[in-house]
PyMOL CGO cylinders between C-alpha atoms (Angstrom):
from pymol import cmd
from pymol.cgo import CYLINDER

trace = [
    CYLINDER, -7.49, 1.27, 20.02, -4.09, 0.57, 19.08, 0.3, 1, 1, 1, 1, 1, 1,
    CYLINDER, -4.09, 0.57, 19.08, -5.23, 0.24, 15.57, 0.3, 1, 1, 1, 1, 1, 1,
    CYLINDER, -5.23, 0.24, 15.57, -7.11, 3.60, 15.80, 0.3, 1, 1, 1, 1, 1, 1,
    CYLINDER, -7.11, 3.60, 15.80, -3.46, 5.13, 17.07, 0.3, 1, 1, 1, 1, 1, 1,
    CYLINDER, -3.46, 5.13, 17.07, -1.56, 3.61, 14.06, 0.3, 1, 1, 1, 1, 1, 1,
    CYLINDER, -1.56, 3.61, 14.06, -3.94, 4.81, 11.76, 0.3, 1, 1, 1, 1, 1, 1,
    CYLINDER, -3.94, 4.81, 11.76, -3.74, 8.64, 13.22, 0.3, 1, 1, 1, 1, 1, 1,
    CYLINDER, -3.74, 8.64, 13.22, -0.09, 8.49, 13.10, 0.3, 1, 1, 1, 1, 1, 1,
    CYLINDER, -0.09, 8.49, 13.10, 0.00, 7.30, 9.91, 0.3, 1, 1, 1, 1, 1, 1,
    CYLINDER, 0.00, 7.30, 9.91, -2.44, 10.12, 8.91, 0.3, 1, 1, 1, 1, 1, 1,
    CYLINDER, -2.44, 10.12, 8.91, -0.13, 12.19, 10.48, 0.3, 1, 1, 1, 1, 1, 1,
    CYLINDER, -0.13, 12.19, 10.48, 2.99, 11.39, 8.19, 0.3, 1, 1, 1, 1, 1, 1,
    CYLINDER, 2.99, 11.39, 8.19, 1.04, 11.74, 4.74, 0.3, 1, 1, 1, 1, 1, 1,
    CYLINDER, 1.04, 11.74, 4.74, 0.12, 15.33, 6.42, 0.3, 1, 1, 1, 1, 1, 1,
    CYLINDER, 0.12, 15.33, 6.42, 3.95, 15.89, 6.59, 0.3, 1, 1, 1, 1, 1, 1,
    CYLINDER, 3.95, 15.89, 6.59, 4.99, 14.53, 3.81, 0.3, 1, 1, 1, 1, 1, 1,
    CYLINDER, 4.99, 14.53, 3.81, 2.59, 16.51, 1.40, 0.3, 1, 1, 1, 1, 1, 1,
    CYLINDER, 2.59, 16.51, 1.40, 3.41, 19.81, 3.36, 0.3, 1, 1, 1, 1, 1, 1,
    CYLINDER, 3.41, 19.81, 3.36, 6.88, 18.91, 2.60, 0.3, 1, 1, 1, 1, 1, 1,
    CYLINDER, 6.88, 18.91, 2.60, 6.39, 18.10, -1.11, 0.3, 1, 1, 1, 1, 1, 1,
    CYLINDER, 6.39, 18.10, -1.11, 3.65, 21.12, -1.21, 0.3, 1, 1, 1, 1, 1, 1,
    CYLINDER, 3.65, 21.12, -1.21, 6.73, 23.78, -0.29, 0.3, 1, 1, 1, 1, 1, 1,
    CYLINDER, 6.73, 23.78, -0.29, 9.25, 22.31, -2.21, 0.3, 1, 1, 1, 1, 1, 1,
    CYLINDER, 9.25, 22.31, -2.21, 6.56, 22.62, -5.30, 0.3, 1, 1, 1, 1, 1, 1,
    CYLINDER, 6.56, 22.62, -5.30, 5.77, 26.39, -4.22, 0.3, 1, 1, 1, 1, 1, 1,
    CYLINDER, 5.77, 26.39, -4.22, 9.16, 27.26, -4.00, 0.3, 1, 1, 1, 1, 1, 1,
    CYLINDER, 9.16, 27.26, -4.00, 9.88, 25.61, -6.95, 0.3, 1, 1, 1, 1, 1, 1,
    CYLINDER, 9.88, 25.61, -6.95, 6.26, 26.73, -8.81, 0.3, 1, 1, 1, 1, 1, 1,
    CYLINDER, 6.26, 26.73, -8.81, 6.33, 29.23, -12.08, 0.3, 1, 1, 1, 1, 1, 1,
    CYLINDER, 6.33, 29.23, -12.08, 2.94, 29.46, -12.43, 0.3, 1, 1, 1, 1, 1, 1,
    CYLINDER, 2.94, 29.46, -12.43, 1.94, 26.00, -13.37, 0.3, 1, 1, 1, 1, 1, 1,
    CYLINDER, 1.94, 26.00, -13.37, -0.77, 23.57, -11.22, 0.3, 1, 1, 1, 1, 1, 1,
    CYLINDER, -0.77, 23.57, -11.22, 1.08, 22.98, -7.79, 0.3, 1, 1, 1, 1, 1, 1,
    CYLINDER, 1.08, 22.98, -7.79, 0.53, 20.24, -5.10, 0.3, 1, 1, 1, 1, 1, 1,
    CYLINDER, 0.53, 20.24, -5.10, -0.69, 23.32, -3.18, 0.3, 1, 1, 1, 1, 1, 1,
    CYLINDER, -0.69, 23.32, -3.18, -2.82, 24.18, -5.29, 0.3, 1, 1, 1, 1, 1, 1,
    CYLINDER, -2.82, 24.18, -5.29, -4.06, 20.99, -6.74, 0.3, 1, 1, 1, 1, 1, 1,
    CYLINDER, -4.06, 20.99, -6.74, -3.44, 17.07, -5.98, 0.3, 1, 1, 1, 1, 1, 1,
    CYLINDER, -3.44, 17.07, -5.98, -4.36, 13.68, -7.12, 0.3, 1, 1, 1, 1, 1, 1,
    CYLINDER, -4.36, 13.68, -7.12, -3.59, 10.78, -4.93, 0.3, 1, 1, 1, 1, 1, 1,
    CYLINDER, -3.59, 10.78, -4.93, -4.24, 7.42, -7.09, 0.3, 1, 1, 1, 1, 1, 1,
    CYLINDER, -4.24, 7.42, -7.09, -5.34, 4.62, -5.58, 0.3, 1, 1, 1, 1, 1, 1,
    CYLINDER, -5.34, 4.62, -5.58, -4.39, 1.33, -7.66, 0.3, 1, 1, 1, 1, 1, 1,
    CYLINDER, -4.39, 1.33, -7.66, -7.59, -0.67, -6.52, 0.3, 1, 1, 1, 1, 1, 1,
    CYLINDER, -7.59, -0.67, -6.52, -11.25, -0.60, -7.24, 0.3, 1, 1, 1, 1, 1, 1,
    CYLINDER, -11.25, -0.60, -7.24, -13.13, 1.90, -4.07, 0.3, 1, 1, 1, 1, 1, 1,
    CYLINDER, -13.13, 1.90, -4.07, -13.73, 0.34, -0.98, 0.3, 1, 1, 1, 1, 1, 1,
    CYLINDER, -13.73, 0.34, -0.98, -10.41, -1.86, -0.43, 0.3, 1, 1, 1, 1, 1, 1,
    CYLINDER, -10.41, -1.86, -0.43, -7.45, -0.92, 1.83, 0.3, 1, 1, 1, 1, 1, 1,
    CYLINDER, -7.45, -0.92, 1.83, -5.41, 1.65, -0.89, 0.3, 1, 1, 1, 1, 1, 1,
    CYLINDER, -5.41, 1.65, -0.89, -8.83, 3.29, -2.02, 0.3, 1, 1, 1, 1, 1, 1,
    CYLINDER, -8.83, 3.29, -2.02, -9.73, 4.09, 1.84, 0.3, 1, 1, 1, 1, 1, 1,
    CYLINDER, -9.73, 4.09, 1.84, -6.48, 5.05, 2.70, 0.3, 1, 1, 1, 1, 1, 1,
    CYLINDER, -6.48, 5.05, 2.70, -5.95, 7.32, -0.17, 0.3, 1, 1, 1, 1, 1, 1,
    CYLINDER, -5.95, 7.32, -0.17, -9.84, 9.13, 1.04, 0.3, 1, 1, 1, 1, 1, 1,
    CYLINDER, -9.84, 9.13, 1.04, -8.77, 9.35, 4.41, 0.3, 1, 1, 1, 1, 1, 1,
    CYLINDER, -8.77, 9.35, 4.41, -5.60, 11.27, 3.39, 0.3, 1, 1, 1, 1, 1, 1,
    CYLINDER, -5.60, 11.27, 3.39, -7.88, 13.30, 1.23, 0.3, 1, 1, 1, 1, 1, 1,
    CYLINDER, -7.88, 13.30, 1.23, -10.08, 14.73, 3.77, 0.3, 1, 1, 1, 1, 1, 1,
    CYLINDER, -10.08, 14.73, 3.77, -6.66, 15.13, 6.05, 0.3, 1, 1, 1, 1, 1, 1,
    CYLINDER, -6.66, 15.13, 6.05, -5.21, 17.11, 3.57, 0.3, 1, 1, 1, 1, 1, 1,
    CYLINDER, -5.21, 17.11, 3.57, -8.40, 19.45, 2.60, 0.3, 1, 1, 1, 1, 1, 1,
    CYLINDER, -8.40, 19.45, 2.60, -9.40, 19.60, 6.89, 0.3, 1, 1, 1, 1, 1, 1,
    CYLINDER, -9.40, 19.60, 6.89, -6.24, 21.18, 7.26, 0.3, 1, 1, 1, 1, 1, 1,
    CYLINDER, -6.24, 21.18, 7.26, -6.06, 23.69, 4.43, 0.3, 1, 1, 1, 1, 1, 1,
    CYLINDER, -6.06, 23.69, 4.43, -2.54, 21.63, 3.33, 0.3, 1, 1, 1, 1, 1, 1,
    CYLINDER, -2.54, 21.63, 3.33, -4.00, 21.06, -0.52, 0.3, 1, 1, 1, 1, 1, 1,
    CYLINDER, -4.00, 21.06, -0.52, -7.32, 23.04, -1.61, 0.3, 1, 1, 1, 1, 1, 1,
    CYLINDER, -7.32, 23.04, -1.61, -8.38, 20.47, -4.28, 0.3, 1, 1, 1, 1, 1, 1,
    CYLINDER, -8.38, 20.47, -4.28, -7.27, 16.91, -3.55, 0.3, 1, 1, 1, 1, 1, 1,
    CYLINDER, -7.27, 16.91, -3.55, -8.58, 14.49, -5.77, 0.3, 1, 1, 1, 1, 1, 1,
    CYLINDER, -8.58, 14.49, -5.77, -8.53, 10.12, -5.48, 0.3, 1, 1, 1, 1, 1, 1,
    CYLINDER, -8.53, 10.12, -5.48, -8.27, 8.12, -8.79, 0.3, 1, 1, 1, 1, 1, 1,
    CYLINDER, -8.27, 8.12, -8.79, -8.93, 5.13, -8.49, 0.3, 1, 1, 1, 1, 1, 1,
    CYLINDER, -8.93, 5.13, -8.49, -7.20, 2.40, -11.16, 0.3, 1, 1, 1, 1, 1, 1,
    CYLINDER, -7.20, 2.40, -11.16, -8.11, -0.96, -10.27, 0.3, 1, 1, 1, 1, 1, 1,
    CYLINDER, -8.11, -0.96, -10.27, -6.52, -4.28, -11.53, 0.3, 1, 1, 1, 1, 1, 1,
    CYLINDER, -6.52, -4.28, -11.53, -3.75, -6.75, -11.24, 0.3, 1, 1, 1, 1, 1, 1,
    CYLINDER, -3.75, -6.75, -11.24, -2.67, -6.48, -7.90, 0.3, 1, 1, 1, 1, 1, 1,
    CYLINDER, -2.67, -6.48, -7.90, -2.30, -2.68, -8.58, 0.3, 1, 1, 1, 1, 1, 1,
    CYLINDER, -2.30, -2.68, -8.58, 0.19, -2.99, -11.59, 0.3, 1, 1, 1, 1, 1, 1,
    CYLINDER, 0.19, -2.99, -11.59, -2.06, -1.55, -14.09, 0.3, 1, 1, 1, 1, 1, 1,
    CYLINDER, -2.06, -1.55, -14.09, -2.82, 1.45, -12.02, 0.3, 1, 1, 1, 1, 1, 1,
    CYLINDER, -2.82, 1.45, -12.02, 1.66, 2.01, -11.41, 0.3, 1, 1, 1, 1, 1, 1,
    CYLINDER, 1.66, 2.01, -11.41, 1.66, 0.97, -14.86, 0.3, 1, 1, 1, 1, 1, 1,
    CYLINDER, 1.66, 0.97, -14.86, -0.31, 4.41, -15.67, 0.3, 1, 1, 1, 1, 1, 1,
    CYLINDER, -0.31, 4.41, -15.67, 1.29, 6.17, -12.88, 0.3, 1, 1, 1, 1, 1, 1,
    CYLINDER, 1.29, 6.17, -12.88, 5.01, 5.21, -14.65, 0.3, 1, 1, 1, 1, 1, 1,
    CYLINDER, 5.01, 5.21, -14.65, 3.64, 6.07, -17.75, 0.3, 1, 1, 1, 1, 1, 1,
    CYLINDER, 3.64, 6.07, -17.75, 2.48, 10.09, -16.76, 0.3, 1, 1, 1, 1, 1, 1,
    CYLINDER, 2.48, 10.09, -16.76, 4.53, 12.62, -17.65, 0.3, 1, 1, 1, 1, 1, 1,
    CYLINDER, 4.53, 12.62, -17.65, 4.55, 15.95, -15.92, 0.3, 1, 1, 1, 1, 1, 1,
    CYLINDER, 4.55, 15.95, -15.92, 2.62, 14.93, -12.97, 0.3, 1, 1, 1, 1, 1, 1,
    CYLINDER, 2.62, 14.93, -12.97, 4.53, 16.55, -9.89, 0.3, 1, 1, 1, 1, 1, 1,
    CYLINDER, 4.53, 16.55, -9.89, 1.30, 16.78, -8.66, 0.3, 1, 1, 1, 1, 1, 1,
    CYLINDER, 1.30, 16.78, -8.66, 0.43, 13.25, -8.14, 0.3, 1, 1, 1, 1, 1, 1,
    CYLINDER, 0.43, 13.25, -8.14, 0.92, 10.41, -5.71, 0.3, 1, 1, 1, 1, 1, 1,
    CYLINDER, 0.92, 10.41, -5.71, 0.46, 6.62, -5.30, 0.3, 1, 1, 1, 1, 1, 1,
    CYLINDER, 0.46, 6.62, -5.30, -0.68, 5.17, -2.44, 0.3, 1, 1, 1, 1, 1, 1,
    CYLINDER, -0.68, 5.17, -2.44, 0.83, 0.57, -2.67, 0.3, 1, 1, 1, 1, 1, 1,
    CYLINDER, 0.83, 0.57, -2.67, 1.67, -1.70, -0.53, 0.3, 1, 1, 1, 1, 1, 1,
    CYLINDER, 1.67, -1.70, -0.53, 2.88, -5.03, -0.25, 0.3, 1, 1, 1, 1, 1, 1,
    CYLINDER, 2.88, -5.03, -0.25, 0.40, -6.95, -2.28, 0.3, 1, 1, 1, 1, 1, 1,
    CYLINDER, 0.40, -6.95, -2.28, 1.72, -4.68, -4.91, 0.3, 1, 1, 1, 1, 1, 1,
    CYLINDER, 1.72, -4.68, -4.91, 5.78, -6.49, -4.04, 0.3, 1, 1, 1, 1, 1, 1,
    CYLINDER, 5.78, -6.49, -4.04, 3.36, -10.24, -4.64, 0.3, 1, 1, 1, 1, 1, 1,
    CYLINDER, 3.36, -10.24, -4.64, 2.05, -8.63, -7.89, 0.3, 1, 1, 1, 1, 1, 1,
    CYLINDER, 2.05, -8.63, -7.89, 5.39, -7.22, -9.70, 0.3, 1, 1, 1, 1, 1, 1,
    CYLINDER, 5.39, -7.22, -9.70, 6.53, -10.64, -8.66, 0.3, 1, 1, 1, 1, 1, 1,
    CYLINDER, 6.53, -10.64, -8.66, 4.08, -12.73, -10.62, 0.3, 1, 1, 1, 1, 1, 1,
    CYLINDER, 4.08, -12.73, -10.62, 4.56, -10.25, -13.76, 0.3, 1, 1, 1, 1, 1, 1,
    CYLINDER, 4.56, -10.25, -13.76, 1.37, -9.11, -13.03, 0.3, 1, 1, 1, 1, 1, 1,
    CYLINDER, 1.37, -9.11, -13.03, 2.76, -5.43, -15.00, 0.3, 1, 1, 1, 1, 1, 1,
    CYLINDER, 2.76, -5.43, -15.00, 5.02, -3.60, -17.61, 0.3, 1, 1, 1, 1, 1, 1,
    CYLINDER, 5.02, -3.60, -17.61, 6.30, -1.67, -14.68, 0.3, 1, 1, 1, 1, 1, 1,
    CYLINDER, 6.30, -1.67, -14.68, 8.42, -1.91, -10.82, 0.3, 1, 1, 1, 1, 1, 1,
    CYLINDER, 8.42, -1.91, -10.82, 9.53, 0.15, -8.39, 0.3, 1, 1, 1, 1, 1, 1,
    CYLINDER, 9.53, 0.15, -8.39, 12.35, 0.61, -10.00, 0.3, 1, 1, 1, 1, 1, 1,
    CYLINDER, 12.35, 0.61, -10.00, 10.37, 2.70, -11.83, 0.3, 1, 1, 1, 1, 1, 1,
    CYLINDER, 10.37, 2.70, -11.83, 9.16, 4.63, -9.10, 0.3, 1, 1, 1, 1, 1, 1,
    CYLINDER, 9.16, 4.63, -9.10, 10.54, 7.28, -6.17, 0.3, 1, 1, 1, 1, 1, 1,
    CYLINDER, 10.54, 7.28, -6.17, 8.86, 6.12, -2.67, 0.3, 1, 1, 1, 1, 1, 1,
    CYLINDER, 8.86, 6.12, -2.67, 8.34, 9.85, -0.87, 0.3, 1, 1, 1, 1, 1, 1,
    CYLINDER, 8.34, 9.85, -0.87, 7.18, 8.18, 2.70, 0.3, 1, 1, 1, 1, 1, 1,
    CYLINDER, 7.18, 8.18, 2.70, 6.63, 4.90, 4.75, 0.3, 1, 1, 1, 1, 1, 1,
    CYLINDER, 6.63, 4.90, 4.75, 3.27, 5.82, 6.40, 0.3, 1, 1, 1, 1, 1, 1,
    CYLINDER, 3.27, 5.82, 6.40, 2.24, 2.18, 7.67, 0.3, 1, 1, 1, 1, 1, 1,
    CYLINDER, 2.24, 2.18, 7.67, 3.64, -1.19, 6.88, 0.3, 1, 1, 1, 1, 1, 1,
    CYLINDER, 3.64, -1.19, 6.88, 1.52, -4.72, 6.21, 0.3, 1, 1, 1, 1, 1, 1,
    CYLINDER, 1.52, -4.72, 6.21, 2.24, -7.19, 9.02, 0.3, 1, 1, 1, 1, 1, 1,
    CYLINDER, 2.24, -7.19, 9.02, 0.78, -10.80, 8.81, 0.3, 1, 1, 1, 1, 1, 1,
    CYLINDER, 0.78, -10.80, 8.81, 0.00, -12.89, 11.61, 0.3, 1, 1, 1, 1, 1, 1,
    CYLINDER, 0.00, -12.89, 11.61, -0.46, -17.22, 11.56, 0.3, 1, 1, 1, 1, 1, 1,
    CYLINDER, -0.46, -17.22, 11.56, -2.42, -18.43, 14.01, 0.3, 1, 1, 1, 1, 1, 1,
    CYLINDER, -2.42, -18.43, 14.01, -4.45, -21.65, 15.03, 0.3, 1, 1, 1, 1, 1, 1,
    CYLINDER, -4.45, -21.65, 15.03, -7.31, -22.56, 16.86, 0.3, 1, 1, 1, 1, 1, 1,
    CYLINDER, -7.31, -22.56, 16.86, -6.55, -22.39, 20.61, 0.3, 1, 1, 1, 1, 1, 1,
    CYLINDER, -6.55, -22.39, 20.61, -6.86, -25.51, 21.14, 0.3, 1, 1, 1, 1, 1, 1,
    CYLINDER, -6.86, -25.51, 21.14, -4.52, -26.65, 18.71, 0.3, 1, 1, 1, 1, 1, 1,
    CYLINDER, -4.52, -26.65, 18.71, -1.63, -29.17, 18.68, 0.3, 1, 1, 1, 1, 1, 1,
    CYLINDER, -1.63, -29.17, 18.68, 0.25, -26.36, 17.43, 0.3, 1, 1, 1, 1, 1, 1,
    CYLINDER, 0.25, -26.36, 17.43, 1.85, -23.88, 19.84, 0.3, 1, 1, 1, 1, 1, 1,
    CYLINDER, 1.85, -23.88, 19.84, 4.27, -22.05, 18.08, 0.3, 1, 1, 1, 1, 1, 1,
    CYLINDER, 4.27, -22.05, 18.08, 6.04, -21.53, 14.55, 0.3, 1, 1, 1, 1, 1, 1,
    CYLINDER, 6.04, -21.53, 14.55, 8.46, -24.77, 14.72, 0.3, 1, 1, 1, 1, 1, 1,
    CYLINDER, 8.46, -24.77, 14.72, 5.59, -26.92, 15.80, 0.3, 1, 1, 1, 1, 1, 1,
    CYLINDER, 5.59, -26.92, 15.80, 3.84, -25.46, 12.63, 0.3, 1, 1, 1, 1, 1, 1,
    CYLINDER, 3.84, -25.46, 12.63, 6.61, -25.91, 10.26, 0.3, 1, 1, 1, 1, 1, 1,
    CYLINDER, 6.61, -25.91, 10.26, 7.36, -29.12, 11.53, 0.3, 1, 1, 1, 1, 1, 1,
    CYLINDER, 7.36, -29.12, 11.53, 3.58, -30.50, 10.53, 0.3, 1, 1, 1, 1, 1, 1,
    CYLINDER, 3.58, -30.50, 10.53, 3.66, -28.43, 7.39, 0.3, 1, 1, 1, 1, 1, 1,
    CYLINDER, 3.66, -28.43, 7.39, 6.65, -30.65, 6.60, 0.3, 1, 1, 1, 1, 1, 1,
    CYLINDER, 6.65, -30.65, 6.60, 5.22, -34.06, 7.66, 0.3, 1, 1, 1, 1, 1, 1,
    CYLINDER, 5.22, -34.06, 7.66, 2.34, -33.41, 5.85, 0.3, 1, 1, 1, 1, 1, 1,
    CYLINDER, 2.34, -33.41, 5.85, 2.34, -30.58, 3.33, 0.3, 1, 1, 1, 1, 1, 1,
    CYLINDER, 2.34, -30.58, 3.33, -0.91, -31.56, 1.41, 0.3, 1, 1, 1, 1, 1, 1,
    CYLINDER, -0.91, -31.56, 1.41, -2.57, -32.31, 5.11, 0.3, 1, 1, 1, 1, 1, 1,
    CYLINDER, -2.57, -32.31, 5.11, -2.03, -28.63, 6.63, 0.3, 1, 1, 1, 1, 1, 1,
    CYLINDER, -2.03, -28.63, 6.63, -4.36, -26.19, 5.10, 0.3, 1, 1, 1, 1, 1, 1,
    CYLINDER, -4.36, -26.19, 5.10, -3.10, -22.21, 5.33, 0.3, 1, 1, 1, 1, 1, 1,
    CYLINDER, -3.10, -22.21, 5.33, -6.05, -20.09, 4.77, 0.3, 1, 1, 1, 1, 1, 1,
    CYLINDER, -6.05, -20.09, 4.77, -5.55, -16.30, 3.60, 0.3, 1, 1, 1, 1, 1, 1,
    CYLINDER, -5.55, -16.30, 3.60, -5.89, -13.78, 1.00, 0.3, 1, 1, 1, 1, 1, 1,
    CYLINDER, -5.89, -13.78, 1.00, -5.39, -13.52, -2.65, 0.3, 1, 1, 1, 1, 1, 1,
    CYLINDER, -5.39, -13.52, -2.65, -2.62, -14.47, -5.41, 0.3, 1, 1, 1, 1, 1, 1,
    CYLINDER, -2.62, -14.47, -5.41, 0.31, -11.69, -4.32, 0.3, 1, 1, 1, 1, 1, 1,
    CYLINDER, 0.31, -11.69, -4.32, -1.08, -10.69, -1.25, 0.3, 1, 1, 1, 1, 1, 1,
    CYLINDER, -1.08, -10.69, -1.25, 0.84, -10.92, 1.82, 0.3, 1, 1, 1, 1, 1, 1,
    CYLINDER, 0.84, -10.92, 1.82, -0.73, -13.90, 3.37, 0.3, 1, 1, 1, 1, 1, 1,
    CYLINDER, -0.73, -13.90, 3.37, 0.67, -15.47, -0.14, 0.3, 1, 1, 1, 1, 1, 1,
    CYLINDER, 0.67, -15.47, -0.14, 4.05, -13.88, 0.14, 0.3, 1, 1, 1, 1, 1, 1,
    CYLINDER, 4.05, -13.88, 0.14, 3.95, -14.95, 4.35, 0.3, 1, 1, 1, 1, 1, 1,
    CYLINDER, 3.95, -14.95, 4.35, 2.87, -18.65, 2.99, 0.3, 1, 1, 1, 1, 1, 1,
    CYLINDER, 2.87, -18.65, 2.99, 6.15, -18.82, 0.86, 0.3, 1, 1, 1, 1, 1, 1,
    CYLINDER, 6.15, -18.82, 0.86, 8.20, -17.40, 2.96, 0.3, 1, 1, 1, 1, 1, 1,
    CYLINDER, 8.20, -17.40, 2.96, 7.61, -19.88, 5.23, 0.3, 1, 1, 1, 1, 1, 1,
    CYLINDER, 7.61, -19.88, 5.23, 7.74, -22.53, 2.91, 0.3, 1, 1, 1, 1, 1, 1,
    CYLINDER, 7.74, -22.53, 2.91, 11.73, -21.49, 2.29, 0.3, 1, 1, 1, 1, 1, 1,
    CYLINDER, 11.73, -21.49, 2.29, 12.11, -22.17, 6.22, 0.3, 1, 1, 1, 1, 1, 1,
]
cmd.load_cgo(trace, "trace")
């Protein structure tokens, strides 16, 4: 439920946001392809994963309530997303297109996973944010973060941290914690 009431809120921003960006564009339109008119949300992942749904569910927001009449996803998979900013960067004339990241992206541009940053880059809205979580079996030893950092340090190669890939935020939550 609660996850059902982030997501609809979340929904709810990129609905703002794009009305906002679609009237600046019409006031500012003179007779070119508008973000009214037309707009392509790219999604730096293959389909199916978090940035490609996200970017679909926006879609059908934005078309459901008349806000764009031809929204389009692109998806650019690869690298943790930096080949798919890399292209976004690299566009020229594209007032009409957004990029949906996260922070797997932050793990990627870390590792030099891409020619680009987001430096390079204008962020228009915060619509949701990446949280991480460690936990343990119930029955664990372990009750809270200083009794996991405190066998993490007594045995480093004995305390096994399971999670997602290179860059993602279970990585980027692993060495954090590894700093403490």
């Amino acid at each position: 439920m609660q996850r059902r009431t982030v997501l609809q809120g979340a929904f709810g921003a990129v609905v703002a946001a794009t009305t906002g960006a679609a009237l600046v564009g019409a006031a500012r339109s003179s007779g070119r392809a508008e973000a009214r008119s037309t707009l392509t949300l790219i999604a730096p992942a293959a389909p199916g994963g978090g940035w490609d749904g996200f970017a679909r569910e926006a879609q059908q927001v934005l078309r459901s309530a008349s806000i764009v009449n031809n929204a389009q996803v692109v998806n650019i998979p690869g690298a943790g997303g930096t080949i798919g900013l890399s292209q976004f960067v690299g566009m020229t004339g594209a007032e009409d297109t957004l990029m949906v990241t996260g922070g797997v992206m932050v793990g990627a541009i870390a590792l030099g996973e891409g020619d680009a940053s987001f430096e390079d880059v204008t962020p228009v809205a915060r619509l949701a944010d990446d949280f991480a979580a460690l936990v343990v079996p119930a029955d664990s030893e372990i009750q809270d973060l200083d009794g996991f950092l405190e066998a993490w340090r007594a045995d480093p190669r004995g305390t096994s941290i399971g999670g997602g890939s290179l860059g993602s935020i279970d990585h980027l939550l692993s060495g954090r914690l590894a700093q403490l």
